[in-house]
Backbone as XML, in Angstrom:
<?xml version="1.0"?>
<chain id="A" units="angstrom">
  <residue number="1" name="UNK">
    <atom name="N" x="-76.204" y="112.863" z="9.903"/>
    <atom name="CA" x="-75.131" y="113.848" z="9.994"/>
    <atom name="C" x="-75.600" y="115.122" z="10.681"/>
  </residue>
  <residue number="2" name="UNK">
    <atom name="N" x="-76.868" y="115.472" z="10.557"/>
    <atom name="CA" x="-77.206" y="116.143" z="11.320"/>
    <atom name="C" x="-77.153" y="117.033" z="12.512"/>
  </residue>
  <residue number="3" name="UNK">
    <atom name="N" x="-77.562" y="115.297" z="13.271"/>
    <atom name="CA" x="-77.625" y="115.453" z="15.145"/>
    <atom name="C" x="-76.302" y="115.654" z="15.573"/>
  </residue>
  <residue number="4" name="UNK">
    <atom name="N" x="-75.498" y="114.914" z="14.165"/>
    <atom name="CA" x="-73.853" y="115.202" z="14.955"/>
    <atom name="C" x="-73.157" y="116.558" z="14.678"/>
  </residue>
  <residue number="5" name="UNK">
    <atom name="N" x="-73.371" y="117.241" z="13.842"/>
    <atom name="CA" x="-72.924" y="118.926" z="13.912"/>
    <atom name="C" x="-73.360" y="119.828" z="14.703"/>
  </residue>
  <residue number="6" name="UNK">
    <atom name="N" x="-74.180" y="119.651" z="15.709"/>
    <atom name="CA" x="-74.266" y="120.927" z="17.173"/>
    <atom name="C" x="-72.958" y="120.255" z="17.970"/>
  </residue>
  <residue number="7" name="UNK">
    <atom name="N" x="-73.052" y="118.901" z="18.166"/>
    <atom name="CA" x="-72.270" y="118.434" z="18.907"/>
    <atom name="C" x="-70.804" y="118.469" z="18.683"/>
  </residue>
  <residue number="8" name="UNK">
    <atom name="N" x="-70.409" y="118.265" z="17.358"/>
    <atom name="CA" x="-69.323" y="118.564" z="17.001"/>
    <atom name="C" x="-68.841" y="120.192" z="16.836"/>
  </residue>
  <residue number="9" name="UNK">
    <atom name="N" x="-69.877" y="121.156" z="16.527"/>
    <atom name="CA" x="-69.222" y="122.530" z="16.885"/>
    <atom name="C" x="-69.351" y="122.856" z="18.270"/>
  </residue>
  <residue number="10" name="UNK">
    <atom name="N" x="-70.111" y="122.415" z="19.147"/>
    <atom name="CA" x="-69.907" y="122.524" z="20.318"/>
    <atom name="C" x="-68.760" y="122.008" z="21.024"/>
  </residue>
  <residue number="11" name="UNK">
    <atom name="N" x="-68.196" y="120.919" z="21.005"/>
    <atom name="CA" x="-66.961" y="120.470" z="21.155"/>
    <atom name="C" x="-65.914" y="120.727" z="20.535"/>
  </residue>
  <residue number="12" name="UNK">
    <atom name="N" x="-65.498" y="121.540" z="19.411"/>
    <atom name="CA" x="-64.413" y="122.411" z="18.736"/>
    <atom name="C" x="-64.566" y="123.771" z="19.466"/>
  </residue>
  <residue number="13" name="UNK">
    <atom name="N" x="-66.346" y="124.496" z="19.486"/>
    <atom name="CA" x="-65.435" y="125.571" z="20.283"/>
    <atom name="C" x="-64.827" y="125.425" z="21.629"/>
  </residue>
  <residue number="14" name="UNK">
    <atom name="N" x="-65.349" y="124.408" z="22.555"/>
    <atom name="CA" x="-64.716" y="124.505" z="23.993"/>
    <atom name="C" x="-63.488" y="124.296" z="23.685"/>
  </residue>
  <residue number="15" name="UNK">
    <atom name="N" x="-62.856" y="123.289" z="22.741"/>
    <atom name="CA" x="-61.395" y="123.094" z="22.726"/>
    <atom name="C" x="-60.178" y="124.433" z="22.111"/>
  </residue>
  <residue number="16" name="UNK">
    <atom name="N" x="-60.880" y="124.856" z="21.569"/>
    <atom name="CA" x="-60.914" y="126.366" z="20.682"/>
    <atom name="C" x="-61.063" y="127.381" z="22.180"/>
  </residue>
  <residue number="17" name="UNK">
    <atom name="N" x="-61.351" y="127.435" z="23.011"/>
    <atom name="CA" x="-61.786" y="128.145" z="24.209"/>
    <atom name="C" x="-60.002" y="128.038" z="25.179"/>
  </residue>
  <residue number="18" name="UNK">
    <atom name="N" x="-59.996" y="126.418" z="24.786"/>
    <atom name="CA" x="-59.313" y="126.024" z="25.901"/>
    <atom name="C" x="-58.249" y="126.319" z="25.581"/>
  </residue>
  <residue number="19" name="UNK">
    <atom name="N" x="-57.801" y="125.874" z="24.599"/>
    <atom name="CA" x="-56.362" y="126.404" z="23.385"/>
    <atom name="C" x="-56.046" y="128.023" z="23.779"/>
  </residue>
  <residue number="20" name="UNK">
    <atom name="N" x="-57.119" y="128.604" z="23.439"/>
    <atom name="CA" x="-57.105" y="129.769" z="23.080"/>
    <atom name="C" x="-56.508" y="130.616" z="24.842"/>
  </residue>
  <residue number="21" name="UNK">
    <atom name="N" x="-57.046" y="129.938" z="26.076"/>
    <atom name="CA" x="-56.909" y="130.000" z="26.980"/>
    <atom name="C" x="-55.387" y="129.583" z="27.930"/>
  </residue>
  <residue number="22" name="UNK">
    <atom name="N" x="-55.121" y="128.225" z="27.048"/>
    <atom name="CA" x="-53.280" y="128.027" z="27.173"/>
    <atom name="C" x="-52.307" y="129.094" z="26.305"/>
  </residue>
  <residue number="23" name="UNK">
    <atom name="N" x="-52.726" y="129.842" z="25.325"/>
    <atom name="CA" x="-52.149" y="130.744" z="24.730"/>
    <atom name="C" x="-51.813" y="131.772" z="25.537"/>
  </residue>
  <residue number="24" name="UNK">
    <atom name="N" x="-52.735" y="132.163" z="26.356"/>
    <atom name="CA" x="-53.281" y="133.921" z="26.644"/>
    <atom name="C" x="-52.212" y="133.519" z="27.957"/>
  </residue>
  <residue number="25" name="UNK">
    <atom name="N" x="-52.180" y="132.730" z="29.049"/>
    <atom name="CA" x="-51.894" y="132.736" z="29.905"/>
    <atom name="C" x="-50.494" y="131.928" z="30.150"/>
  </residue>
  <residue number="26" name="UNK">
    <atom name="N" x="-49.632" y="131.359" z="28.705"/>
    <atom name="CA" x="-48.078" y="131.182" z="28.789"/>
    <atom name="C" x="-47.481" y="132.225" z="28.736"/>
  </residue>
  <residue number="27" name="UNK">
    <atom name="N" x="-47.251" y="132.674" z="29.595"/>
    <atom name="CA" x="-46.637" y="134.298" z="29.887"/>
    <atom name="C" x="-44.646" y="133.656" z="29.623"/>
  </residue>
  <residue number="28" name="UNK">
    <atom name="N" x="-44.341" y="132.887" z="30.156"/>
    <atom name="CA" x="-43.199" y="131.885" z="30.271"/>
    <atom name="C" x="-42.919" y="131.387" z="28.760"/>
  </residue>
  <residue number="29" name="UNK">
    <atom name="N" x="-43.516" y="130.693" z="28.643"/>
    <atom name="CA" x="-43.070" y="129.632" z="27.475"/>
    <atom name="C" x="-44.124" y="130.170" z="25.998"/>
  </residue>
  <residue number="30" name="UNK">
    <atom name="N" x="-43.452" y="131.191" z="24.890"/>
    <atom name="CA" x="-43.608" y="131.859" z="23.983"/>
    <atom name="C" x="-43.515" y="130.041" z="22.635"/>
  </residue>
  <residue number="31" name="UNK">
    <atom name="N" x="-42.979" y="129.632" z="22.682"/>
    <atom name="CA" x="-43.143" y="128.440" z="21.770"/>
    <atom name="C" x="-44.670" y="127.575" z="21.675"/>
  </residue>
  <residue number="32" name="UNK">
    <atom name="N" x="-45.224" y="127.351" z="23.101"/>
    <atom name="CA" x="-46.430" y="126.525" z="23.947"/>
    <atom name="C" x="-47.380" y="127.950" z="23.068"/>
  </residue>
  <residue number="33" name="UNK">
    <atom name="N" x="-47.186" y="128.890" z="23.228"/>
    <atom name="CA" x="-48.274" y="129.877" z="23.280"/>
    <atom name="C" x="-48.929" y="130.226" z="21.457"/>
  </residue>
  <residue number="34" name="UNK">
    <atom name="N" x="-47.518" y="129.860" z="20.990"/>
    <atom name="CA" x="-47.458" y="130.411" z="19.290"/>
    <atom name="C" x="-47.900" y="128.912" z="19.306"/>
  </residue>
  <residue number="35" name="UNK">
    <atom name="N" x="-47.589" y="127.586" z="19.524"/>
    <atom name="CA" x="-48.042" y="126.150" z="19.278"/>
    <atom name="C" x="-50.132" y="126.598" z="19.696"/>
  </residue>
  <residue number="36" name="UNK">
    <atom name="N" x="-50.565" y="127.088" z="20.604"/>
    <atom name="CA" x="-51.534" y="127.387" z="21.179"/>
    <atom name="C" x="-52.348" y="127.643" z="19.825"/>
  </residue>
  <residue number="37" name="UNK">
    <atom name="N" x="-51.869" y="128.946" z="19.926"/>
    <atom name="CA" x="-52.762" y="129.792" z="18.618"/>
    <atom name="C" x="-52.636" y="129.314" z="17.447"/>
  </residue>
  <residue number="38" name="UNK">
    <atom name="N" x="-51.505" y="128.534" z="17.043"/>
    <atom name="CA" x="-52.089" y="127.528" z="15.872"/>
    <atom name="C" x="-53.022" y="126.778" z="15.734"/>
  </residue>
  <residue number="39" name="UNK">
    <atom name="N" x="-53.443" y="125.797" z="16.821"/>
    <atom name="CA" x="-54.280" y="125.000" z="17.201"/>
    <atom name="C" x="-55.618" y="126.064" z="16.918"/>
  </residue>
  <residue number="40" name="UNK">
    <atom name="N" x="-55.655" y="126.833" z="17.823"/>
    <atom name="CA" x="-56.769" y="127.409" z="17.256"/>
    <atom name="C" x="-57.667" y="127.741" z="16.239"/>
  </residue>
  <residue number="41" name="UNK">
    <atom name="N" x="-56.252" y="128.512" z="15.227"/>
    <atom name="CA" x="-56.647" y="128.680" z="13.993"/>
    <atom name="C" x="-57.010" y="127.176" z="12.862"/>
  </residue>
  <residue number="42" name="UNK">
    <atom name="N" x="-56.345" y="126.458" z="13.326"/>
    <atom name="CA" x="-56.558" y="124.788" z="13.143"/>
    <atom name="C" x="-57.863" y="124.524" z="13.204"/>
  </residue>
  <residue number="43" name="UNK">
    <atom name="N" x="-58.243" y="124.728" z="14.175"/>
    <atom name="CA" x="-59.700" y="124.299" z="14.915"/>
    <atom name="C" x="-60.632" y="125.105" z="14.121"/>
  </residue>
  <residue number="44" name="UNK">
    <atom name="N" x="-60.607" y="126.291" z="13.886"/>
    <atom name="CA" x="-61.360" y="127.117" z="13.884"/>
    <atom name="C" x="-61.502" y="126.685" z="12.014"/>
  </residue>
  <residue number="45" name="UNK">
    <atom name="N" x="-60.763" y="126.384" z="11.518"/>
    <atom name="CA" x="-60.556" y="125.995" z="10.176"/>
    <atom name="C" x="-61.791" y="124.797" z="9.879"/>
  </residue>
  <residue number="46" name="UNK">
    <atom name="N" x="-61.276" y="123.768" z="10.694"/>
    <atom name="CA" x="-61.991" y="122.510" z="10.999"/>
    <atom name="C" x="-63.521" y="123.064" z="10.983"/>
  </residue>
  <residue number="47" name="UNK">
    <atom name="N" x="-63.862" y="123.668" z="11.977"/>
    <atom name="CA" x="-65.267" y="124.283" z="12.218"/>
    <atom name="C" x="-65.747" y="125.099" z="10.749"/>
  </residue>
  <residue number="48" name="UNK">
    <atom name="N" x="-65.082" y="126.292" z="10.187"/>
    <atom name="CA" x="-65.521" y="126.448" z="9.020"/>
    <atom name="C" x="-65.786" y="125.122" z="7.766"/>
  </residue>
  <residue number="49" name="UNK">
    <atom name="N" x="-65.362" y="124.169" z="7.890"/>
    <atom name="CA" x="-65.256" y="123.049" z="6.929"/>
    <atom name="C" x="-66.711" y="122.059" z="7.007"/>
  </residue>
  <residue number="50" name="UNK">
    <atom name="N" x="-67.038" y="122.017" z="8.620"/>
    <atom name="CA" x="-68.039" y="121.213" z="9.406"/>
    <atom name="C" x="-69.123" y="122.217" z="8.431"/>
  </residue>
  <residue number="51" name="UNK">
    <atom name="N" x="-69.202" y="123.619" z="8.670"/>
    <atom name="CA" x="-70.016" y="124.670" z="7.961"/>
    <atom name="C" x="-70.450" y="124.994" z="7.210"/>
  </residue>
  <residue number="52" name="UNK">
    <atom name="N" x="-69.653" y="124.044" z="5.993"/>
    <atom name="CA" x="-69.589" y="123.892" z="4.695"/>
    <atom name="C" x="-68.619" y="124.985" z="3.717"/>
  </residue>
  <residue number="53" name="UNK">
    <atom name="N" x="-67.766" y="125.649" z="3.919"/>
    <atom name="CA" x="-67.247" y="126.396" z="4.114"/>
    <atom name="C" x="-65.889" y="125.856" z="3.377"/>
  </residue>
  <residue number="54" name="UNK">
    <atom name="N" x="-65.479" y="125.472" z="2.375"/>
    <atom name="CA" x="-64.577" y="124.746" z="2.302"/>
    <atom name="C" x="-63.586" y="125.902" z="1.495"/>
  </residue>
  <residue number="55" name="UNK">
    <atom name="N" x="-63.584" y="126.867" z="1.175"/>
    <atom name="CA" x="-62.624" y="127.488" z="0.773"/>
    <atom name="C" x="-61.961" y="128.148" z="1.771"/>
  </residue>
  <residue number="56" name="UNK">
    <atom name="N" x="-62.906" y="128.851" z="2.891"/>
    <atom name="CA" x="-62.502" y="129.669" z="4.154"/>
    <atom name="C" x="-61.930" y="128.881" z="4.748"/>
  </residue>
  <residue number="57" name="UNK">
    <atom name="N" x="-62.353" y="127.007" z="4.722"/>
    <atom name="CA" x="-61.928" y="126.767" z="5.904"/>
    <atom name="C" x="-59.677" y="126.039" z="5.184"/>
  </residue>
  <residue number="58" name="UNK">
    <atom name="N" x="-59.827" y="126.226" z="3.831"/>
    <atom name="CA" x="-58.582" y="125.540" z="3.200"/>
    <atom name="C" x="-57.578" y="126.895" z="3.474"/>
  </residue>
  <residue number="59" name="UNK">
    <atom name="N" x="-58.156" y="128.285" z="3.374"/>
    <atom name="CA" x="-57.599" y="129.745" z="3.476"/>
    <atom name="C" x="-57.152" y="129.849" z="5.169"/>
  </residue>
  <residue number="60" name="UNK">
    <atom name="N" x="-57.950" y="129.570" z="6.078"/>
    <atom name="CA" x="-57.766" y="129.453" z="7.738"/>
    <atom name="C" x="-56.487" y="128.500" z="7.662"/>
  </residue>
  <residue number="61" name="UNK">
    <atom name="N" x="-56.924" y="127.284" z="7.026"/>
    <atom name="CA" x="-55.568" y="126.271" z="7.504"/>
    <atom name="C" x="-54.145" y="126.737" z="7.190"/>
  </residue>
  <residue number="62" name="UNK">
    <atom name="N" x="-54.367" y="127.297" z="5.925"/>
    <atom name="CA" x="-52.769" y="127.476" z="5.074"/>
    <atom name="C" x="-52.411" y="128.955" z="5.383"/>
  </residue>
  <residue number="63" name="UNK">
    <atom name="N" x="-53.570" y="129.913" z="6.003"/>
    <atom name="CA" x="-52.898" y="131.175" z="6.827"/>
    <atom name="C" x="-52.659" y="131.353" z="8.066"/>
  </residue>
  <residue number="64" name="UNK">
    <atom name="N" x="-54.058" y="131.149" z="8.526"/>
    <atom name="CA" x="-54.176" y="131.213" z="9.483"/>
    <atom name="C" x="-52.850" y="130.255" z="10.712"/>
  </residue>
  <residue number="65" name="UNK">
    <atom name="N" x="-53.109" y="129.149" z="10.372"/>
    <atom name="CA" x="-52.467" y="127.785" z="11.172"/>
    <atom name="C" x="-50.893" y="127.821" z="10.627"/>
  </residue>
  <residue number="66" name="UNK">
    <atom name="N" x="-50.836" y="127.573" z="8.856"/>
    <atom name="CA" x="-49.462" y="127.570" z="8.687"/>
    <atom name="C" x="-48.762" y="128.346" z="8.683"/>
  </residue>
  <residue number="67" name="UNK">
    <atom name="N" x="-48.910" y="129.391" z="7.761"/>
    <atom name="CA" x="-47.987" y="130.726" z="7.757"/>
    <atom name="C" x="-47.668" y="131.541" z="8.710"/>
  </residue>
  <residue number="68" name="UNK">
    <atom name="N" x="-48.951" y="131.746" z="9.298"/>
    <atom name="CA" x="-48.428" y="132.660" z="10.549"/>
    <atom name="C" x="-47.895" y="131.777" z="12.035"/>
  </residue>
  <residue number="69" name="UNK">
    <atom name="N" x="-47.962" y="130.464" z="11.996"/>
    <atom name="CA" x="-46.783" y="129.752" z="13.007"/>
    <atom name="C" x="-45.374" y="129.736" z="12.345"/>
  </residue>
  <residue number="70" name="UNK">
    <atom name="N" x="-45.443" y="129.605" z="11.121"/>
    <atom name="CA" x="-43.987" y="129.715" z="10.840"/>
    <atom name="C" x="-43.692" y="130.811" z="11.391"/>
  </residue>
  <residue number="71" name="UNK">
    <atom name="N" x="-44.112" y="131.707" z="10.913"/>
    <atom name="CA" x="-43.541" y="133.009" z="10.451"/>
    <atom name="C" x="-43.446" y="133.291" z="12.613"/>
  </residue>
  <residue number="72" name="UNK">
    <atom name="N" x="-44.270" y="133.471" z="13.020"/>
    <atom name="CA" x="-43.905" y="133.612" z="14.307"/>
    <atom name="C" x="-42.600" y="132.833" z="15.012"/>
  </residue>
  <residue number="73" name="UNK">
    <atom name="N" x="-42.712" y="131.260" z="14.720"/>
    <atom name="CA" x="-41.462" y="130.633" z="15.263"/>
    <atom name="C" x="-39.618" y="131.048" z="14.494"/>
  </residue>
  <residue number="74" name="UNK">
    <atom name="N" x="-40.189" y="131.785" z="13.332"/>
    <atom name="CA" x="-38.837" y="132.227" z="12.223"/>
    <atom name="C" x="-38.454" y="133.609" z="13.460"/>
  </residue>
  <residue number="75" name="UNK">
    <atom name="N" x="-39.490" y="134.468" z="13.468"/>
    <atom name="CA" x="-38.967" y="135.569" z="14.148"/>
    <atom name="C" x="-38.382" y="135.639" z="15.628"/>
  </residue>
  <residue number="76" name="UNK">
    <atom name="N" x="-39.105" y="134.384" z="16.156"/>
    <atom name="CA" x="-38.823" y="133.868" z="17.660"/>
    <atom name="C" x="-37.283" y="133.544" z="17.381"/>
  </residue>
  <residue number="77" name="UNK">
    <atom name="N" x="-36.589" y="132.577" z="16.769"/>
    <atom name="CA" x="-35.336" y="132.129" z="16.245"/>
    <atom name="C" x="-34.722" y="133.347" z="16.084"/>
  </residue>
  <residue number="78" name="UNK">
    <atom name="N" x="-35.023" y="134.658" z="15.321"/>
    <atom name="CA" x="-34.328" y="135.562" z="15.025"/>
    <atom name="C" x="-33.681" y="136.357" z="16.145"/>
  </residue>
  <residue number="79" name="UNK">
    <atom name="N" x="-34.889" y="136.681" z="17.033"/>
    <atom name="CA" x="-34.858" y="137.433" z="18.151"/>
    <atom name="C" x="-33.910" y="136.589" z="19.360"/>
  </residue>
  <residue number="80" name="UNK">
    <atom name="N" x="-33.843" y="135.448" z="19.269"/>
    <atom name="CA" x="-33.348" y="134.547" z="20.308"/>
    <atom name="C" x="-31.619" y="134.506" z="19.595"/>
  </residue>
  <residue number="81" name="UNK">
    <atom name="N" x="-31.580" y="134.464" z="18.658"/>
    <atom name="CA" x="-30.117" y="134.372" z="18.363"/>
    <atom name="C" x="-29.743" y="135.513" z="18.037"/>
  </residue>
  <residue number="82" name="UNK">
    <atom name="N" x="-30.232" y="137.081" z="17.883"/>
    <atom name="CA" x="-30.009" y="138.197" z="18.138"/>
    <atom name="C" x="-29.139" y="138.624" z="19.543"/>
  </residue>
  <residue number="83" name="UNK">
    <atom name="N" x="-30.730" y="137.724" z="20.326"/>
    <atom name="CA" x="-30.002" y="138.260" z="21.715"/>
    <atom name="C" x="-28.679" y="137.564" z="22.433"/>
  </residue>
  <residue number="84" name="UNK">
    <atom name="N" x="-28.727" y="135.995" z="21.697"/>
    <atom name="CA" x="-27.465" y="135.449" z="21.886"/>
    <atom name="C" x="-25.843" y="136.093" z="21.411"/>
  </residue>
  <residue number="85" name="UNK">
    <atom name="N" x="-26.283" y="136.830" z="20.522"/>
    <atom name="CA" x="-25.261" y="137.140" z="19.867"/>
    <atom name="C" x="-24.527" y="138.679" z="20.907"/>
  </residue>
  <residue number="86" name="UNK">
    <atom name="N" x="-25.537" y="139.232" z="21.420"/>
    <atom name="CA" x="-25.081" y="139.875" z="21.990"/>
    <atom name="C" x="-25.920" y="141.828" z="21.569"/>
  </residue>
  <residue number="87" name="UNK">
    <atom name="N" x="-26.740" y="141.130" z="20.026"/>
    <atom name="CA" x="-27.049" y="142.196" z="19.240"/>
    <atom name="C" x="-28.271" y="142.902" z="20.188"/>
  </residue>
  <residue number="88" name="UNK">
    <atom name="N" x="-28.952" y="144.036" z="19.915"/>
    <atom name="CA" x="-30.323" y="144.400" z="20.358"/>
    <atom name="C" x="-30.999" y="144.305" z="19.286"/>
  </residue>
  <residue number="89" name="UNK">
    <atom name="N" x="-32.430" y="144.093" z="19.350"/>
    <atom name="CA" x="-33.305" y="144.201" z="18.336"/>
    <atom name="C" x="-33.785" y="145.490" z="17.991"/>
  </residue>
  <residue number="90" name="UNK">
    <atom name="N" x="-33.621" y="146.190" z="17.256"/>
    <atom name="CA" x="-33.398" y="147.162" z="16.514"/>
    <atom name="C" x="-34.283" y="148.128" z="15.223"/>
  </residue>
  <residue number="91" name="UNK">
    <atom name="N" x="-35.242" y="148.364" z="15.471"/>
    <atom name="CA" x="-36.094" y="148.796" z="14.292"/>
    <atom name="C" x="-34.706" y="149.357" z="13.022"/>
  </residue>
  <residue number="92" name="UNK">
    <atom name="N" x="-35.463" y="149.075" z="11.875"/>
    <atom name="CA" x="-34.589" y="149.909" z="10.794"/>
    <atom name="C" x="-35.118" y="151.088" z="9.900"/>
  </residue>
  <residue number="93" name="UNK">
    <atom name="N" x="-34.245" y="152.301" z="10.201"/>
    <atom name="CA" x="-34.937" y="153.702" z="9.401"/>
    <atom name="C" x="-35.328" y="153.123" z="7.894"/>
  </residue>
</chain>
């Protein structure tokens, strides 16, 4: 198990690189980009786990990856049927 953990964090971060790299540069497509940075935090979860790391890496998955893609694709929905509606998005005093 060893010989295979350089190799395996070496190959999570390039994919973690690459992810992280389809994120930064969907300037267009905001769904691809929030899908992006999940993956990441996914990955990056995975890698804490390889680490031994198993609480950080159960805390990364269920914050990092889940909550904050929801919560990004909930507000994406909000803002998109805001603007359908005709409303502006609007801070509140």
């Amino acid at each position: 198990m060893s010989e295979i953990l350089p190799i395996m964090t070496l190959l999570l971060g390039v994919v973690m690189v690459a992810a992280a790299l389809i994120a930064i540069h969907q300037e267009r497509s905001t769904p691809i980009a929030i899908l992006a940075a999940g993956l990441v935090s996914l990955l990056a979860s995975v890698q804490f786990l390889l680490l031994a790391a198993p609480d950080v890496a159960m805390t990364e998955a269920a914050i990092g990856s889940g909550l904050t893609t929801f919560l990004f694709f909930f507000v994406l929905g909000k803002v998109r049927r805001s603007r359908r509606n005709g409303n502006s998005v609007q801070e509140r005093p």
